[in-house]
C-alpha positions in Angstrom: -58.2 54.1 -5.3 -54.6 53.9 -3.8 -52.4 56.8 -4.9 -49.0 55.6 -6.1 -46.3 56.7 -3.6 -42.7 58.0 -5.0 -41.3 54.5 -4.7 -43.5 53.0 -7.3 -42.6 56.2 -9.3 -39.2 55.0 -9.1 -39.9 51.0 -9.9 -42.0 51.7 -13.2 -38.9 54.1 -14.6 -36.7 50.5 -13.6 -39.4 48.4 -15.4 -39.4 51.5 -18.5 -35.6 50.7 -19.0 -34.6 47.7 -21.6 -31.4 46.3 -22.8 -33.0 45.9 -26.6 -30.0 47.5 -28.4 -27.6 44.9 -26.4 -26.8 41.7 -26.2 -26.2 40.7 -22.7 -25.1 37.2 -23.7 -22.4 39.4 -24.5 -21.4 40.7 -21.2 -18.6 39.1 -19.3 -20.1 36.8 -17.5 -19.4 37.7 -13.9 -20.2 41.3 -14.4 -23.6 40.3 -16.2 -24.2 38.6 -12.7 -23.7 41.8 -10.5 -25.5 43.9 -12.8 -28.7 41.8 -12.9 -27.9 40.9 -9.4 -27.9 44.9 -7.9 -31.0 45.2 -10.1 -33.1 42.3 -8.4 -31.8 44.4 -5.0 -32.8 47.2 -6.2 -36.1 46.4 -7.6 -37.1 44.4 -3.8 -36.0 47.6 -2.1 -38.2 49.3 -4.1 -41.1 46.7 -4.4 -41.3 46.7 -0.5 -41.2 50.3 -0.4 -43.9 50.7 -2.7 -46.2 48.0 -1.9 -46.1 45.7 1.5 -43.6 43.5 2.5 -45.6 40.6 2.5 -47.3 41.1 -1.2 -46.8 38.2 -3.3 -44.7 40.3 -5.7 -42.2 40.5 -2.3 -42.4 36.9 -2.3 -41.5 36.1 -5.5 -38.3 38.4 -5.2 -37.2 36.8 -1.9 -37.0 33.6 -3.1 -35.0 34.9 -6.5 -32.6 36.5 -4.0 -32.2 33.4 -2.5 -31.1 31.4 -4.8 -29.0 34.2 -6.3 -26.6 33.9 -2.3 -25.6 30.6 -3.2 -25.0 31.3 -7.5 -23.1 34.3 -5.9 -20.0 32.3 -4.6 -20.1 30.0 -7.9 -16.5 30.4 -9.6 -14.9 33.7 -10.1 -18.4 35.2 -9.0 -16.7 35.2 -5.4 -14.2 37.3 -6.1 -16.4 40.0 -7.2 -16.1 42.1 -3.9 -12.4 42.0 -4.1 -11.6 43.4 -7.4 -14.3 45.7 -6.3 -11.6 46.9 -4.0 -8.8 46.1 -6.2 -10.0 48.8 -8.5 -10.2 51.3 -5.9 -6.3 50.7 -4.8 -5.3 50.7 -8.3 -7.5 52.1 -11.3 -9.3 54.8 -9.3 -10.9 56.4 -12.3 -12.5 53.1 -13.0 -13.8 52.6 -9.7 -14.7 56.4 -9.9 -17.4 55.3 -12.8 -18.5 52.5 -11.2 -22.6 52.7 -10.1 -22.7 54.0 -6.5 -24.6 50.5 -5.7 -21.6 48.9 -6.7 -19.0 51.4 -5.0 -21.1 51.3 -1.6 -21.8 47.7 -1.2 -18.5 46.6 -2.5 -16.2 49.0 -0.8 -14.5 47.3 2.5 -14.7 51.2 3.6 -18.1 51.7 3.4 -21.1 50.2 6.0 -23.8 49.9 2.6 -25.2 46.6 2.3 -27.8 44.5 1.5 -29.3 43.9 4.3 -32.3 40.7 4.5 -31.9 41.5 0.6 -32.9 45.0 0.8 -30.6 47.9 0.1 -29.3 49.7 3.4 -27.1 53.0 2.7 -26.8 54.2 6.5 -26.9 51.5 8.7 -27.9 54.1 11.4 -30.8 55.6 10.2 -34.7 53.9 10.2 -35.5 55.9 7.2 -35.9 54.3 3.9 -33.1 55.3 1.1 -34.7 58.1 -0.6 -36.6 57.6 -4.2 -34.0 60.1 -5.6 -31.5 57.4 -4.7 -32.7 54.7 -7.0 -33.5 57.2 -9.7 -29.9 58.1 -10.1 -28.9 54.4 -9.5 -31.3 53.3 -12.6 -29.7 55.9 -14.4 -25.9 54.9 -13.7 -26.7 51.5 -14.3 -28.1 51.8 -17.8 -26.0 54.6 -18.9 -24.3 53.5 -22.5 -20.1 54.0 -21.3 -21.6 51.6 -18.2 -23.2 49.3 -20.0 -20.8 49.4 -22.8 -17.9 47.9 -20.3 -19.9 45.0 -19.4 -19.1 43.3 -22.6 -16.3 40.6 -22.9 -13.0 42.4 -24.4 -14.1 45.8 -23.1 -12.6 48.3 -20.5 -14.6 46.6 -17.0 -14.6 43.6 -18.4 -10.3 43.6 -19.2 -9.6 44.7 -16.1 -12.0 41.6 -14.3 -9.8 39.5 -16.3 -6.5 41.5 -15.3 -7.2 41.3 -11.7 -8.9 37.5 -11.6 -5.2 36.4 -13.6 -3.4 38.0 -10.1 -2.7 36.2 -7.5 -4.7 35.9 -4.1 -2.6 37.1 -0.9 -0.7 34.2 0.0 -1.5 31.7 -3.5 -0.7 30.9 -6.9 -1.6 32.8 -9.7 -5.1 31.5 -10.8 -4.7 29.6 -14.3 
């Protein structure tokens, strides 16, 4: 029998976590997006560490991913990156409690990305993100103040609104 390396440690606490006492439908809209969207990175990263690249679980999640590139410039999905940023020039505590996935993908100033849908901290290193990585990331995404700002009418969720209501460099306020 296979022994079950750190990484598949990592995806069964992801798979342990549930939103039962929340109602995502709930969530600003946009935000819901990114969250679910960082987790489907997350859980590929993970899924091809843990098992082999081309397992039909790996599969499954490319093709997700892929359709999630084109929902990802729908509406004010687009601008996601940008008030990313925006919070980081102007509500620094907020972008302070932001997840690291979010902070490191989203940050103009920082080289993370999601790279052939996987998550790549250091684009110059070959090793894999450490499992300690995603535990913590898990962890900041389901912590209750984080999840608690998702929802329309509450502190993530006001400012999205605040900065989505500004105008673009160079365009009308969007109405």
């Amino acid at each position: 029998m296979l022994e079950t390396n750190e990484y598949e440690q990592v995806l069964r606490q992801l798979y342990g976590k549930t939103l039962m006492m929340h109602n995502p439908g709930d969530f600003h809209p946009v935000l819901r997006f990114f969250f679910m969207d960082s987790l489907a990175h997350i859980d590929y990263t993970l899924g091809i560490l843990a098992y082999n690249f081309m397992s039909i679980r790996s599969e499954m999640s490319r093709e997700y991913l892929r359709w999630r590139v084109d929902e990802e410039e729908k509406g004010d999905r687009k601008r996601f990156p940008a008030f990313v940023n925006w919070l980081k020039a102007n509500h620094q505590e907020s972008f302070a409690a932001l997840p690291t996935v979010w902070r490191i993908v989203y940050d103009d100033d920082n080289a993370a990305q999601y790279m052939s849908f996987r998550l790549v901290v250091d684009l110059d290193t070959k090793m894999p993100v450490p499992a300690g990585f995603f535990y913590d990331a898990i962890l900041e995404f389901f912590a209750q103040p984080f999840l608690m700002s998702l929802y329309n009418e509450s502190g993530l969720s006001k400012l999205f609104e605040e900065f989505i209501r500004s105008p673009l460099p160079d365009s009308p306020p969007h109405t």
